[in-house]
N, C-alpha and C positions, 0 to 999 in steps of 0.2 A: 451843626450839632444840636441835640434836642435831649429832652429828660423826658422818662417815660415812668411814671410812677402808677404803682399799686400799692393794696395791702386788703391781707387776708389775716381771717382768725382761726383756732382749732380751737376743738373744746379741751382737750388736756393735753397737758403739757408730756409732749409723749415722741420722741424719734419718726416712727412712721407715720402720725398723720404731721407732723411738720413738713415730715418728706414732700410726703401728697400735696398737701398748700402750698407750699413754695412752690412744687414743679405745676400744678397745675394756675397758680396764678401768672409765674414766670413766662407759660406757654400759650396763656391768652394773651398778655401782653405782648408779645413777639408777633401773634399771629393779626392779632388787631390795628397793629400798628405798621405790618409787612416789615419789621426786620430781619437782616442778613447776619449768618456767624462774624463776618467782616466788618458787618456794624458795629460792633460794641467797641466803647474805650473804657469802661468799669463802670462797677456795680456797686452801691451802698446799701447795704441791708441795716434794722434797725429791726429788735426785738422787746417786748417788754420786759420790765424786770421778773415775773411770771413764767417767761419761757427759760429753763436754763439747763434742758435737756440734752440739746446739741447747739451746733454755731447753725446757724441761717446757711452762712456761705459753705458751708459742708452739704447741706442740704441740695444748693442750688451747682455746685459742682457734679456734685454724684447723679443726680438727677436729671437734670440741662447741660450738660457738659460743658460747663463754662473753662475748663482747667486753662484756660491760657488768657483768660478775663481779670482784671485786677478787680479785687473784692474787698471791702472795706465794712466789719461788723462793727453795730456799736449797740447800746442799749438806749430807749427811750426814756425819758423822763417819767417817774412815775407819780403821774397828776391824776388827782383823784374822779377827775370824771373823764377820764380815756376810756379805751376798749382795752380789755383784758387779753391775755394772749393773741396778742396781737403784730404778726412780721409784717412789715415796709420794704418796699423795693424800691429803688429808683434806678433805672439804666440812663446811663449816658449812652448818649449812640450817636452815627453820623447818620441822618436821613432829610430825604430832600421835603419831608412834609412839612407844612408853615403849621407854627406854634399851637394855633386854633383848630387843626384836623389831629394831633397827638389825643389818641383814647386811653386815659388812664382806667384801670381795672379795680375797684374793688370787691372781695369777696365777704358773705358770712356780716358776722358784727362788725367787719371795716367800711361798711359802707355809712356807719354812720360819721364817717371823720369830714366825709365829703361827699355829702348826697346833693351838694349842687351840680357837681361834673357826672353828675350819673342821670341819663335817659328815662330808667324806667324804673 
């Protein structure tokens, strides 16, 4: 089993582009890392105190069809030099990739959480 972590920002706090963020970050990391519907065993989302629009896992249901996914939201710590509207993913999943080929995703202002795992 492996953790496949992203995060992506919107610029406001708003239902439809959270939509949009979630499912488009959600869909690169699935696609970057070749997971199966059969692979997941759950998902933790984290939001900042900023987003309080909708739930993340609403987002990532309706949009990914996770509906049979166990989902787990919470909110981040609001530390003053974070990124502002800002959603976290992390998928548990079963896959046979070693530790060091897992491509984490982030999108927008989340790249600065972790611009060392990021290429370009």
């Amino acid at each position: 089993m492996r953790a496949f972590r992203g995060a992506t920002t919107v610029e406001h706090d708003d239902p439809v582009e959270i939509r949009a963020a979630v499912r488009d970050l959600v869909n690169e990391i699935i696609a970057k890392n070749n997971l199966q519907d059969d692979d997941y065993v759950d998902v933790i989302l984290t939001v900042t105190p900023d987003l309080t629009s909708m739930y993340a896992g609403t987002a990532l249901r309706e949009e990914c069809g996770f509906d049979d996914v166990p989902l787990l939201g919470a909110v981040e710590a609001n530390v003053t030099t974070g990124v502002d509207r800002c959603v976290r993913v992390l998928i548990h999943a079963y896959s046979s990739l070693a530790r060091k080929e897992v491509v984490p995703v982030y999108h927008g202002e989340a790249r600065r959480l972790r611009p060392d795992l990021l290429d370009d």
